[in-house]
Biopython code that builds the backbone (N, CA, C, O; Angstrom):
import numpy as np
from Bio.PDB.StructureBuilder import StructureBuilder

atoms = [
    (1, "UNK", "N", (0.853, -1.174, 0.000)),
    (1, "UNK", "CA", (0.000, 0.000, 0.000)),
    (1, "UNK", "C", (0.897, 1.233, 0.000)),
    (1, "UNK", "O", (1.672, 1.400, 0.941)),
    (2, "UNK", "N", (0.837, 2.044, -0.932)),
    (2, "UNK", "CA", (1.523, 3.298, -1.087)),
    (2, "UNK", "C", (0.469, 4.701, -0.586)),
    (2, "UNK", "O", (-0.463, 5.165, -1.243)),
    (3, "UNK", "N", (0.851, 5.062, 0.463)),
    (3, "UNK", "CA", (0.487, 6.550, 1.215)),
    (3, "UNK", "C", (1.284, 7.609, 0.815)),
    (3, "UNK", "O", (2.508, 7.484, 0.786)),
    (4, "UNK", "N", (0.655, 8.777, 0.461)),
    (4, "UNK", "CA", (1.531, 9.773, 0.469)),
    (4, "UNK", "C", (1.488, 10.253, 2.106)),
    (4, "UNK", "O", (0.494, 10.264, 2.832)),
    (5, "UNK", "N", (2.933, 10.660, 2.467)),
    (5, "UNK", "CA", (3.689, 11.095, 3.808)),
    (5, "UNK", "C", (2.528, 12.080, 4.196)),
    (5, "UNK", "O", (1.654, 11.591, 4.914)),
    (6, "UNK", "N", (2.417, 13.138, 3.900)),
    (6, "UNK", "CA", (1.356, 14.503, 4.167)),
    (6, "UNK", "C", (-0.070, 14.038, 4.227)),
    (6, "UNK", "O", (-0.900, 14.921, 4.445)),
    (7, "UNK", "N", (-0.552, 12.669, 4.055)),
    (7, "UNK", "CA", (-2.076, 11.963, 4.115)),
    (7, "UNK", "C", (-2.345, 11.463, 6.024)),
    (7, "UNK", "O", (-1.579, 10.877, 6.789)),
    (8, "UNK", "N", (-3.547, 11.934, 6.213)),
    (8, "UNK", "CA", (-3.546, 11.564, 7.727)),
    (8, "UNK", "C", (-3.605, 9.641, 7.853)),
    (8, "UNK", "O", (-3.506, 8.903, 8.834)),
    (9, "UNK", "N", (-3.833, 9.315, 6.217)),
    (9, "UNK", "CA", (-3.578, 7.460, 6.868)),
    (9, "UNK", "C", (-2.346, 7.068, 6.562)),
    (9, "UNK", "O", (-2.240, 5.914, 6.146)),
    (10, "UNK", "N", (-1.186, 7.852, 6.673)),
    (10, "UNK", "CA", (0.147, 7.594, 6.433)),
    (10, "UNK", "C", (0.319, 8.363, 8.196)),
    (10, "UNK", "O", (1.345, 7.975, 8.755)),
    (11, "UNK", "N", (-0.190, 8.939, 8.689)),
    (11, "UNK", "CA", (-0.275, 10.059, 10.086)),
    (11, "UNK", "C", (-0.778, 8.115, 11.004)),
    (11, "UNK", "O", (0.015, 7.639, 11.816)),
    (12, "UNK", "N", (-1.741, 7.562, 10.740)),
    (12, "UNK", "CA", (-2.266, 6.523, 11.797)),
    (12, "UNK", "C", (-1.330, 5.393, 11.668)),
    (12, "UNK", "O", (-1.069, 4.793, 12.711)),
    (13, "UNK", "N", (-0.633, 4.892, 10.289)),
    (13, "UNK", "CA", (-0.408, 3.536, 9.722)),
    (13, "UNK", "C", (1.384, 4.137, 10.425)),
    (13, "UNK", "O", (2.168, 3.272, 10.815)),
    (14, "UNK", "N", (1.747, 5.521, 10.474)),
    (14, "UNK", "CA", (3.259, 5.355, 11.422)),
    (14, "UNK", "C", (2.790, 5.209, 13.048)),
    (14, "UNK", "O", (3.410, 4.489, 13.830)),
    (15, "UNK", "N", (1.709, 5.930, 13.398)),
    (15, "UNK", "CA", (1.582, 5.729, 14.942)),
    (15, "UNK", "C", (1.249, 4.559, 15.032)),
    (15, "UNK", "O", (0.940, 4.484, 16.221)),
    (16, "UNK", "N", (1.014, 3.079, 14.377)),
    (16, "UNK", "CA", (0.489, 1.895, 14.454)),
    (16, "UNK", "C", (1.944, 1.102, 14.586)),
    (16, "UNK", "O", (2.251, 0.365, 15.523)),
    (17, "UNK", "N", (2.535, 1.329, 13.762)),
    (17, "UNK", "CA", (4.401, 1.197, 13.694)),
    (17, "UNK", "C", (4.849, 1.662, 14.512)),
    (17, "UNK", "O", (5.876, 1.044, 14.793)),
    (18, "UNK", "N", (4.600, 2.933, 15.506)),
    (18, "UNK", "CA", (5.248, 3.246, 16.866)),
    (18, "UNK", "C", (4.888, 1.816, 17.540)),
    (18, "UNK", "O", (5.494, 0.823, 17.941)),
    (19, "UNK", "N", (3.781, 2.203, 17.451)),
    (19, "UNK", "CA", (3.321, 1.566, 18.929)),
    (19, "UNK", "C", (4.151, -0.166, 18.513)),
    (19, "UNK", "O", (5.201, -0.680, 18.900)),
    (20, "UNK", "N", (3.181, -0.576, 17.673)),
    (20, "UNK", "CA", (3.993, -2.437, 17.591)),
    (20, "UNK", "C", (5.412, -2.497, 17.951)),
    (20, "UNK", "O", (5.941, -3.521, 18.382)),
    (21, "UNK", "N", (6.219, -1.024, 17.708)),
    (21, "UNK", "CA", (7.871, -1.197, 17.819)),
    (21, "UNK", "C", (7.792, -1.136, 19.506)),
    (21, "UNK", "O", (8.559, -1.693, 20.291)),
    (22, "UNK", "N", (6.749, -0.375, 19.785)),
    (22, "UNK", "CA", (7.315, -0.143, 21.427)),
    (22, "UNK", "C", (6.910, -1.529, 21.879)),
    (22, "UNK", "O", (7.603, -1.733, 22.875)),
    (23, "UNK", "N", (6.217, -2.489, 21.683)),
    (23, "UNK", "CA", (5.908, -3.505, 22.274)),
    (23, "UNK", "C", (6.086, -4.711, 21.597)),
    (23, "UNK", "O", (5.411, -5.713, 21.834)),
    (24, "UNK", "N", (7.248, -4.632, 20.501)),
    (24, "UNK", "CA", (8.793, -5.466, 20.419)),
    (24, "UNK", "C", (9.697, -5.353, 20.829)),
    (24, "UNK", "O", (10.340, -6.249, 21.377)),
    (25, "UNK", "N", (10.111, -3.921, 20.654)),
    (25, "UNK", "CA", (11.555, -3.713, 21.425)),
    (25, "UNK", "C", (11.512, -3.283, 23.014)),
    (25, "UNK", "O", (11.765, -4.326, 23.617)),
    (26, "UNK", "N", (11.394, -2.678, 23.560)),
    (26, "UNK", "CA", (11.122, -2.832, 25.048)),
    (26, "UNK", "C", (10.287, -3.484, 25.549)),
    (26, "UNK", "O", (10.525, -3.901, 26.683)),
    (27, "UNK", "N", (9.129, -3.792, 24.978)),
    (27, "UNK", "CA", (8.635, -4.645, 25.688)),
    (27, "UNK", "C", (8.972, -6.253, 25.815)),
    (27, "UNK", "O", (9.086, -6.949, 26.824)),
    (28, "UNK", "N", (9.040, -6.448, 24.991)),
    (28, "UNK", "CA", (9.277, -7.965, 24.312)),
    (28, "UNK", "C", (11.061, -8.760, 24.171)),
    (28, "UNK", "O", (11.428, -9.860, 24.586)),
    (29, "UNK", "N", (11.658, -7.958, 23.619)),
    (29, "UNK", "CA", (13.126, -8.087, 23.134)),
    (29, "UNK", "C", (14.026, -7.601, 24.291)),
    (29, "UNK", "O", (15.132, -8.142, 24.281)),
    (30, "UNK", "N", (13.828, -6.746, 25.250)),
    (30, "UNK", "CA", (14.418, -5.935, 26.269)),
    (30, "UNK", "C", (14.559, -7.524, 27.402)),
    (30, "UNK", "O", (15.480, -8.253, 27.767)),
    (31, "UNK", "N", (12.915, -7.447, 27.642)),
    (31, "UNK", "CA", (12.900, -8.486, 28.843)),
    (31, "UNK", "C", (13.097, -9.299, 28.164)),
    (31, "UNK", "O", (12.097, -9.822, 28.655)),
    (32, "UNK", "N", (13.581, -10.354, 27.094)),
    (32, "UNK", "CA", (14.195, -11.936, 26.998)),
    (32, "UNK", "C", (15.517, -11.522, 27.174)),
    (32, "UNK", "O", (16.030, -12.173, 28.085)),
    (33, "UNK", "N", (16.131, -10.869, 26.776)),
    (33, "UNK", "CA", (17.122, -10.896, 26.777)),
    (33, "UNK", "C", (18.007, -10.252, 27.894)),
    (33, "UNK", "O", (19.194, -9.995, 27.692)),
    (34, "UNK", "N", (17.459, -10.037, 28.927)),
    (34, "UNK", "CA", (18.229, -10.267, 30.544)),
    (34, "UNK", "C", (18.726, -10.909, 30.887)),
    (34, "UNK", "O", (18.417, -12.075, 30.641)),
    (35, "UNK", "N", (20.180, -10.529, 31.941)),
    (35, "UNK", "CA", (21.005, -11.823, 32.036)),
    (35, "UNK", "C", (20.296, -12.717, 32.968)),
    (35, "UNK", "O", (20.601, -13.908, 32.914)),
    (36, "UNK", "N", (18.969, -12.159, 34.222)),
    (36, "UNK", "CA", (18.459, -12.895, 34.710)),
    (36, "UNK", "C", (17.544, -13.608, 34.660)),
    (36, "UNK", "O", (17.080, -14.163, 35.656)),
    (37, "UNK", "N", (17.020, -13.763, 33.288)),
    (37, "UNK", "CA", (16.314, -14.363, 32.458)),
    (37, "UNK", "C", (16.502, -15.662, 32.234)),
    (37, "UNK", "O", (17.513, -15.895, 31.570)),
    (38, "UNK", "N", (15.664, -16.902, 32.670)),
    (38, "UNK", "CA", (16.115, -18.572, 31.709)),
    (38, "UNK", "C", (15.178, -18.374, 30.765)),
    (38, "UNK", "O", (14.465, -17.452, 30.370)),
    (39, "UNK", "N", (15.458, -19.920, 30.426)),
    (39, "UNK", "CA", (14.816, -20.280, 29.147)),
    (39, "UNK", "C", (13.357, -20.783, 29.486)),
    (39, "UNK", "O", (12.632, -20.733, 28.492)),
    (40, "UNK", "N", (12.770, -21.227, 30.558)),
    (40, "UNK", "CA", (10.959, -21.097, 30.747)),
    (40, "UNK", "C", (10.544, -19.796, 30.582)),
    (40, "UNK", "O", (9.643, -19.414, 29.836)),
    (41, "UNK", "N", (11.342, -19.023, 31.421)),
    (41, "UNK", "CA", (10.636, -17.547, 31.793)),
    (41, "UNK", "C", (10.738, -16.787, 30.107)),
    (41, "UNK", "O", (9.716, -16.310, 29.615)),
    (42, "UNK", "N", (11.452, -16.772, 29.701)),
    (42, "UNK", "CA", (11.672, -16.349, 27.686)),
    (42, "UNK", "C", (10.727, -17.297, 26.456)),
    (42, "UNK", "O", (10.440, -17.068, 25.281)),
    (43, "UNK", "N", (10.527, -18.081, 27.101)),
    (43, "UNK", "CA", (9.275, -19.066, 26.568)),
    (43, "UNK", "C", (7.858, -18.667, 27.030)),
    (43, "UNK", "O", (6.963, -18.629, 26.185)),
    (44, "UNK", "N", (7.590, -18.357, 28.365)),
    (44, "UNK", "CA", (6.615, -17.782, 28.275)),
    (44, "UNK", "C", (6.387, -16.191, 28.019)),
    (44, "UNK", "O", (5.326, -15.754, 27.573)),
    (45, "UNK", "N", (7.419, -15.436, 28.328)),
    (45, "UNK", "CA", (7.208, -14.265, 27.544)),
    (45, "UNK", "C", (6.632, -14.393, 26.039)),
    (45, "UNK", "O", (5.680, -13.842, 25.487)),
    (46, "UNK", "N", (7.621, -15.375, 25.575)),
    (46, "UNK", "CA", (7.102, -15.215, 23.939)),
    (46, "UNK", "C", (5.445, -15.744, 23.575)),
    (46, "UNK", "O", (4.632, -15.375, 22.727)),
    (47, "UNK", "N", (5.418, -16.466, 24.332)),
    (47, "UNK", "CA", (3.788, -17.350, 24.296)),
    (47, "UNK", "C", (2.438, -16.152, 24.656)),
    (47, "UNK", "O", (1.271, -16.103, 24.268)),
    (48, "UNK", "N", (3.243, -15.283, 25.564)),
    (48, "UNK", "CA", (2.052, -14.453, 26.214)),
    (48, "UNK", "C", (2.214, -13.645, 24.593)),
    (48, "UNK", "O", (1.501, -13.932, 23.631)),
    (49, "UNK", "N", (3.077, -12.821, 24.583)),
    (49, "UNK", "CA", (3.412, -11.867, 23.207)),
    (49, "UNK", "C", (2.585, -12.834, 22.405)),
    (49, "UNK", "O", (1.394, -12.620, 22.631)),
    (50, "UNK", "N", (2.723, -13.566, 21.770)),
    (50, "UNK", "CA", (2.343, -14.577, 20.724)),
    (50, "UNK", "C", (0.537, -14.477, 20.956)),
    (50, "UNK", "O", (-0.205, -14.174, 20.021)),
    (51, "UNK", "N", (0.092, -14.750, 22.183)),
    (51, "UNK", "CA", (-1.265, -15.150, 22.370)),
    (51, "UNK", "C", (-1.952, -13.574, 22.463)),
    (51, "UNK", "O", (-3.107, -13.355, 22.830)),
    (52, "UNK", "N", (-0.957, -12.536, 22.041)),
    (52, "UNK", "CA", (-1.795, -11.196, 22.764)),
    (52, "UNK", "C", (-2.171, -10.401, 20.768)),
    (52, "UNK", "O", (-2.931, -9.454, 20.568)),
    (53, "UNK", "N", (-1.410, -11.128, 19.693)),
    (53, "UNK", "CA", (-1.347, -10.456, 18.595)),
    (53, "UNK", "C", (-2.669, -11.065, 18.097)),
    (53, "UNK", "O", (-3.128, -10.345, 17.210)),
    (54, "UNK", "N", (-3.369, -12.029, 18.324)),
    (54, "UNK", "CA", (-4.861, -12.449, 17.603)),
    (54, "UNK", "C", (-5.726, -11.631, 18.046)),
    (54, "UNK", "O", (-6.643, -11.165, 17.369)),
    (55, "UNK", "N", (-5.412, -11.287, 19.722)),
    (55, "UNK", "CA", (-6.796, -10.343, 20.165)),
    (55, "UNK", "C", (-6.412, -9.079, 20.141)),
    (55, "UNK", "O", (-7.302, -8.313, 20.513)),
    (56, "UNK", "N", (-5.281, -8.509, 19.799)),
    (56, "UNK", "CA", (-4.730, -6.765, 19.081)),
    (56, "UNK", "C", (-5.581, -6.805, 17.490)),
    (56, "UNK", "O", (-6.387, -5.879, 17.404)),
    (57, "UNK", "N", (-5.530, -7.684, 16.287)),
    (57, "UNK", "CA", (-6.463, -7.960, 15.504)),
    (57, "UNK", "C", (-7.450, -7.937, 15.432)),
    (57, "UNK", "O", (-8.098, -7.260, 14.633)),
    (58, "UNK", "N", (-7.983, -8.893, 16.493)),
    (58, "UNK", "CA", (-9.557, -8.458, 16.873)),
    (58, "UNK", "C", (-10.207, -7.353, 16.949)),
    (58, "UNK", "O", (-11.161, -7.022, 16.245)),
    (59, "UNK", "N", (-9.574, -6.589, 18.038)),
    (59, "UNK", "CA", (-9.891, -5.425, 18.524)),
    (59, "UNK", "C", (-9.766, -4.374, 17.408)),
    (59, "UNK", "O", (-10.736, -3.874, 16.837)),
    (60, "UNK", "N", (-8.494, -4.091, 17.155)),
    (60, "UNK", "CA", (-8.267, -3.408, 15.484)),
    (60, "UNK", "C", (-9.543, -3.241, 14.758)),
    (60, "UNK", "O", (-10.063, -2.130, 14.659)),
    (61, "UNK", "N", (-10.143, -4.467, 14.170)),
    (61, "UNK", "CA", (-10.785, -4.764, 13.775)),
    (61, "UNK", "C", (-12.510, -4.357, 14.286)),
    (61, "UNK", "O", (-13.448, -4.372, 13.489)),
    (62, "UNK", "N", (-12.614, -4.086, 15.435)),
    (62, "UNK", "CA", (-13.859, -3.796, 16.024)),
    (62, "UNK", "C", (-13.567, -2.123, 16.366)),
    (62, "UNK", "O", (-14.266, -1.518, 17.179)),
    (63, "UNK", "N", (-12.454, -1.491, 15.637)),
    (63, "UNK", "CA", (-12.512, -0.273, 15.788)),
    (63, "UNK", "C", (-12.121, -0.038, 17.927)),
    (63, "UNK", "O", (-12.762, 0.722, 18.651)),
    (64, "UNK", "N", (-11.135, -0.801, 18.315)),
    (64, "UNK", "CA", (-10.775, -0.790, 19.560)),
    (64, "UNK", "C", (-9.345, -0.760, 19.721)),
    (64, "UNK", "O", (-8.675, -1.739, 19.392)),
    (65, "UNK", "N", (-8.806, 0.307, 20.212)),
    (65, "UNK", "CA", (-6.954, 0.635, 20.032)),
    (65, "UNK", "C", (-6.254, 0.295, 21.384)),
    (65, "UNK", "O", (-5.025, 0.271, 21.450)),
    (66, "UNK", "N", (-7.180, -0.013, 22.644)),
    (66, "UNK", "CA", (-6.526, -0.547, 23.565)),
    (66, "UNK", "C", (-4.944, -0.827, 23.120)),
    (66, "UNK", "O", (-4.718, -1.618, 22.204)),
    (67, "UNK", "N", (-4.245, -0.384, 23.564)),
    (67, "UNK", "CA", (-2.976, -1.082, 24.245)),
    (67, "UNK", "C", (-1.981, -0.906, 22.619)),
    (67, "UNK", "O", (-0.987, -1.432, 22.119)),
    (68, "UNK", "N", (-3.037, 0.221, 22.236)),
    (68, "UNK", "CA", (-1.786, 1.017, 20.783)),
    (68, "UNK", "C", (-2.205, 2.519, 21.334)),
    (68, "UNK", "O", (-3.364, 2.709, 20.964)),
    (69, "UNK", "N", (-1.761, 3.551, 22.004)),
    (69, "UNK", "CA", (-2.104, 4.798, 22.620)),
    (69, "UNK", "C", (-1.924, 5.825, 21.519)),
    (69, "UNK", "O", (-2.641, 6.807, 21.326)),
    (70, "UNK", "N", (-0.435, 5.298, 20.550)),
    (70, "UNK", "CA", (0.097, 6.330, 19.679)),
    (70, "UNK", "C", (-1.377, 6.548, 18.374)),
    (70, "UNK", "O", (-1.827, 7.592, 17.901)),
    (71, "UNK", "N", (-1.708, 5.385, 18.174)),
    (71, "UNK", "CA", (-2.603, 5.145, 17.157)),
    (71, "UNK", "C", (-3.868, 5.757, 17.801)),
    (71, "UNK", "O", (-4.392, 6.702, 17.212)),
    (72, "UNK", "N", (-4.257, 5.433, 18.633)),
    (72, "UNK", "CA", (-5.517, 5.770, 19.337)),
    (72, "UNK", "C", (-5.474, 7.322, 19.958)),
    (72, "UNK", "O", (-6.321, 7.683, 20.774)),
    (73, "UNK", "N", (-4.679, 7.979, 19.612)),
    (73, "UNK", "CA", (-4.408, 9.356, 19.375)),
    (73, "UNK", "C", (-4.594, 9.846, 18.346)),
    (73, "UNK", "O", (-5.529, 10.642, 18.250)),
    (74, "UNK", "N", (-3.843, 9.575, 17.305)),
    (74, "UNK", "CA", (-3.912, 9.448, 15.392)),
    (74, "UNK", "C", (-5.998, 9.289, 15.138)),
    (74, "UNK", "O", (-6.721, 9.887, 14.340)),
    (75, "UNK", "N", (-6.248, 8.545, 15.895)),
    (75, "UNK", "CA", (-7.238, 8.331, 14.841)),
    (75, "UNK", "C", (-8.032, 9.198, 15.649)),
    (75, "UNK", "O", (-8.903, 9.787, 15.010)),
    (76, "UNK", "N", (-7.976, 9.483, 17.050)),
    (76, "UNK", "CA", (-8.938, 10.475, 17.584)),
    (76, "UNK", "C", (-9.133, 11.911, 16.795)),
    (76, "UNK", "O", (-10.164, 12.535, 16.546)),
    (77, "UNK", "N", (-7.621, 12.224, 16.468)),
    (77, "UNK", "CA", (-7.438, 13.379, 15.769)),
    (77, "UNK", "C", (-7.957, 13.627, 14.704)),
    (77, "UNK", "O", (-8.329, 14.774, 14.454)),
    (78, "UNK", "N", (-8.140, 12.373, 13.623)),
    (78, "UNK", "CA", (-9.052, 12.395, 12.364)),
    (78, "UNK", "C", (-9.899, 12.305, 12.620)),
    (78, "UNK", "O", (-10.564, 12.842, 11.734)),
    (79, "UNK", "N", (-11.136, 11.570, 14.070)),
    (79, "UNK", "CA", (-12.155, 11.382, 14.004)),
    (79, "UNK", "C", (-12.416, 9.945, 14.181)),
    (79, "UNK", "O", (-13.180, 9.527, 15.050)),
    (80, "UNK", "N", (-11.631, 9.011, 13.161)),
    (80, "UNK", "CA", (-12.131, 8.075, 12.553)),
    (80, "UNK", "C", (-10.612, 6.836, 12.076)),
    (80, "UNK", "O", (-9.476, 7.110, 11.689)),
    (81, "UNK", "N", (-11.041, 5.977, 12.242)),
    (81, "UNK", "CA", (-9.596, 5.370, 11.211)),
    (81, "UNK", "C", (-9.951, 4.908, 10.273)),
    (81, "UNK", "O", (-10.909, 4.139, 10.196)),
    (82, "UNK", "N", (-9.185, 5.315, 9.267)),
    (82, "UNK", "CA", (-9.789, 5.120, 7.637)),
    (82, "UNK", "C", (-9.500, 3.234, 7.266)),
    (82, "UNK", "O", (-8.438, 2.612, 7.282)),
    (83, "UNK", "N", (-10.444, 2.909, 7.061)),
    (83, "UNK", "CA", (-10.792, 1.676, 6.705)),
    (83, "UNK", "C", (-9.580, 1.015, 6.107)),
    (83, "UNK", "O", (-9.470, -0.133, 6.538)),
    (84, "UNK", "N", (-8.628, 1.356, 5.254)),
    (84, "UNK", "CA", (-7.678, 1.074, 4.430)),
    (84, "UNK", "C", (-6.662, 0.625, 5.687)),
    (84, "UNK", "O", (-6.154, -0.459, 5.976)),
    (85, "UNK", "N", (-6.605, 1.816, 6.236)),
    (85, "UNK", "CA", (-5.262, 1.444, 7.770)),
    (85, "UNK", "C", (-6.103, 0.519, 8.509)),
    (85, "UNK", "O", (-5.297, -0.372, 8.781)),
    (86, "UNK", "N", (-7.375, 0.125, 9.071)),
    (86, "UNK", "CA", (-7.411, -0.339, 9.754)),
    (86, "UNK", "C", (-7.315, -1.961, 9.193)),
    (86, "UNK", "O", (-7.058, -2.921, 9.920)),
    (87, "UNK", "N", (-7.631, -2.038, 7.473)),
    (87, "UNK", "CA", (-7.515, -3.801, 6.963)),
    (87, "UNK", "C", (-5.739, -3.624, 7.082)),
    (87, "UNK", "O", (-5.201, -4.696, 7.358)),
    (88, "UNK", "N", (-5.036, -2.768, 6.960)),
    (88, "UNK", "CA", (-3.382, -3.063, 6.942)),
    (88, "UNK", "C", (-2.880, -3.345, 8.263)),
    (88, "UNK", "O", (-2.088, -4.268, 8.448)),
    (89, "UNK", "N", (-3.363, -2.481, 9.346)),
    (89, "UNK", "CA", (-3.100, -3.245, 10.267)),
    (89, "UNK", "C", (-3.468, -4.285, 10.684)),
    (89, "UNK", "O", (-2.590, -4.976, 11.202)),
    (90, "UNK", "N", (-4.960, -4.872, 10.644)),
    (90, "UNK", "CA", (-4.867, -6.104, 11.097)),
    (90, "UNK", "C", (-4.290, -7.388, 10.546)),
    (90, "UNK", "O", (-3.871, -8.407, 11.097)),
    (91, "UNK", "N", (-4.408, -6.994, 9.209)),
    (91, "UNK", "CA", (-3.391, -7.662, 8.102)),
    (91, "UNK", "C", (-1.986, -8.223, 8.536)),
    (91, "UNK", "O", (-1.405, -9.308, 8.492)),
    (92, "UNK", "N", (-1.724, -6.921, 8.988)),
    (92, "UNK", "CA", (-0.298, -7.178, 9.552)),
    (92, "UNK", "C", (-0.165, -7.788, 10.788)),
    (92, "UNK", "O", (1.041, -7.778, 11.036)),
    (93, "UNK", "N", (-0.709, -8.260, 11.599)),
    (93, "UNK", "CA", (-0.677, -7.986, 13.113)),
    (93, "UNK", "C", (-1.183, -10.086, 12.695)),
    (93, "UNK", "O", (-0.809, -11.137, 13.216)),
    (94, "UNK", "N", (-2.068, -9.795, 11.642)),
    (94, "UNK", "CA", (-1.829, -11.549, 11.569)),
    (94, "UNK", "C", (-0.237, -12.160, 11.205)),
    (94, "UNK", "O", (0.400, -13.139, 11.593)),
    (95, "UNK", "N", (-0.004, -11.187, 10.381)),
    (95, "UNK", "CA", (1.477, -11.973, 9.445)),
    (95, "UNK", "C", (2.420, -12.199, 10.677)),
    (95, "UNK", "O", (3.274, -13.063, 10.877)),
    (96, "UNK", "N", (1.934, -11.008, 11.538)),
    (96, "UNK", "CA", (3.150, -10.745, 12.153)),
    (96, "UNK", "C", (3.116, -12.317, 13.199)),
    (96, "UNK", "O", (4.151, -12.818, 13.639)),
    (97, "UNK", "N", (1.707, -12.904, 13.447)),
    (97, "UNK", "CA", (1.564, -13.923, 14.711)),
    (97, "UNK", "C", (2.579, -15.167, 13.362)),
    (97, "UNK", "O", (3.683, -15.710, 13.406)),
    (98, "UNK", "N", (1.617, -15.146, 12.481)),
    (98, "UNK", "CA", (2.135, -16.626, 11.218)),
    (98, "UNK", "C", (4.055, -16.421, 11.535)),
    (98, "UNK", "O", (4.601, -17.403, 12.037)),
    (99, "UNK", "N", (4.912, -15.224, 11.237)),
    (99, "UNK", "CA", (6.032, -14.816, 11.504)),
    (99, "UNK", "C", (6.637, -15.860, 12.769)),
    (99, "UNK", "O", (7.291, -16.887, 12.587)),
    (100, "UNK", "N", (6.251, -15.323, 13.978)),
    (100, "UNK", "CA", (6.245, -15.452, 15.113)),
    (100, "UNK", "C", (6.131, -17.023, 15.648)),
    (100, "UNK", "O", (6.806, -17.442, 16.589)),
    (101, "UNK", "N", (5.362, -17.671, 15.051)),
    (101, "UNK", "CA", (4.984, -19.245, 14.991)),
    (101, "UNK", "C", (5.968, -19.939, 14.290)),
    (101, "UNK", "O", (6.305, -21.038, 14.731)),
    (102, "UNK", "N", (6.590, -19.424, 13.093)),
    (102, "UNK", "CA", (7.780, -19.888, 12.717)),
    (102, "UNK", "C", (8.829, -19.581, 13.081)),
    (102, "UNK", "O", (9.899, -20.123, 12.804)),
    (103, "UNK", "N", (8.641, -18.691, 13.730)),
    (103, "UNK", "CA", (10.499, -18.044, 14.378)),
    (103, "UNK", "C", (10.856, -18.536, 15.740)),
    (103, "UNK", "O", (11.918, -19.005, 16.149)),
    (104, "UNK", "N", (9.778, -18.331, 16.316)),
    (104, "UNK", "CA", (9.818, -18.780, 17.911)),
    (104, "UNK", "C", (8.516, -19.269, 18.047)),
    (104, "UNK", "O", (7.452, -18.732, 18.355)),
    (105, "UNK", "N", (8.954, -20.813, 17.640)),
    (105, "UNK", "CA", (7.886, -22.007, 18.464)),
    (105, "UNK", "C", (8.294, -22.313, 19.460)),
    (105, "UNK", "O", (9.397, -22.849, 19.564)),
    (106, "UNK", "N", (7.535, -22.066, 20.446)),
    (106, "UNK", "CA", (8.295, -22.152, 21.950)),
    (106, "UNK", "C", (7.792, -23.272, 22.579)),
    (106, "UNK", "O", (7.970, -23.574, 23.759)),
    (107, "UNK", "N", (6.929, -24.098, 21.453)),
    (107, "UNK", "CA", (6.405, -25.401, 21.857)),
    (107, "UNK", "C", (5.867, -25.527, 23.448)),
    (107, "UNK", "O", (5.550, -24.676, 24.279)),
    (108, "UNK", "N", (5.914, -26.961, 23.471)),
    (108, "UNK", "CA", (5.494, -27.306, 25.399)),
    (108, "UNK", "C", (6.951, -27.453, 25.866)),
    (108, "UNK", "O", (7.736, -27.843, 25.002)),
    (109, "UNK", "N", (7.466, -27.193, 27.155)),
    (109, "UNK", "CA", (8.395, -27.476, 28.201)),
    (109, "UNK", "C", (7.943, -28.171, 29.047)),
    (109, "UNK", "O", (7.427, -27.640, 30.030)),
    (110, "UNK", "N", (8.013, -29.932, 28.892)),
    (110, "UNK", "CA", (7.757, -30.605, 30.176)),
    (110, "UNK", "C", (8.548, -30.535, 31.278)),
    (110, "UNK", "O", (9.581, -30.119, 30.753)),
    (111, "UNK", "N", (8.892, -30.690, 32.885)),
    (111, "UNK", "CA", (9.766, -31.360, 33.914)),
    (111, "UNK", "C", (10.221, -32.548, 33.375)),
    (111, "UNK", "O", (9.305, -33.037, 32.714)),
    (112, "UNK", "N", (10.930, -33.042, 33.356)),
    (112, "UNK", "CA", (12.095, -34.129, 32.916)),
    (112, "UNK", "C", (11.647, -34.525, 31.387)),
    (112, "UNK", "O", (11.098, -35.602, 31.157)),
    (113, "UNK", "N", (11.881, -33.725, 30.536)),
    (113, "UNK", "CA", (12.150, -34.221, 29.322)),
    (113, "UNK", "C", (13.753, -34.023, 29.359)),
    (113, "UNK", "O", (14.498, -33.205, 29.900)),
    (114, "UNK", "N", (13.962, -35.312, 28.417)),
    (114, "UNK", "CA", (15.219, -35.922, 28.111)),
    (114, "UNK", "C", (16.015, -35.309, 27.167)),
    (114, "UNK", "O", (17.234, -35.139, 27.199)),
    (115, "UNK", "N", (14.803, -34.830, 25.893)),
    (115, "UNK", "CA", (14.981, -34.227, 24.812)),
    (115, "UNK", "C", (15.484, -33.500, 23.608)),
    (115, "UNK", "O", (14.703, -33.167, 22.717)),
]
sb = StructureBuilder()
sb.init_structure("model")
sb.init_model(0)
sb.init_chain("A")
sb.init_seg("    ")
for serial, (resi, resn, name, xyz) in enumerate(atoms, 1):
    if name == "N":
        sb.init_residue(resn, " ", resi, " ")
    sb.init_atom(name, np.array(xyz, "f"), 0.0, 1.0, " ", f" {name:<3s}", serial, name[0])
structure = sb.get_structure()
């Protein structure tokens, strides 16, 4: 999808890109990668992250910005979020889980697997 920069759905579709960056990189990427961090506690980080991008879609989708502030500013300011940003983001916010399922399958962690 090509936006011109000076269009207010090029104004929502970067505050949508804030926000997902703030809740990869500090949120997400910051805490696994602590030195006091194992490998359950980085498994379930990723599982919670993982299980939270179907219902960010949802919501998207029902015209609900919970837990995107930058965006949910953006679109207050227009009024409205233009239909186009709101199928790209949720668009994206699926690719991004399909992504995520192949990159980090964090599978099950039993107690005494051998494995």
């Amino acid at each position: 999808m090509v936006i011109p920069l000076e269009s207010p759905e090029f104004i929502q579709m970067l505050a949508y890109i804030s926000d997902i960056f703030l809740q990869l990189n500090p949120e997400l990427s910051t805490s696994i990668q602590s030195r006091e961090i194992h490998i359950v506690k980085a498994c379930e980080k990723l599982k919670s992250f993982k299980q939270k991008l179907p219902v960010w879609s949802r919501r998207i989708k029902a015209g609900i910005f919970t837990g995107f502030s930058v965006l949910e500013v953006a679109v207050k300011e227009f009024g409205c979020i233009f239909p186009r940003v709101q199928q790209e983001i949720s668009t994206h916010l699926d690719m991004l889980q399909a992504s995520f399922d192949g990159y980090f399958s964090t599978g099950e962690l039993s107690v005494g697997d051998s494995g």
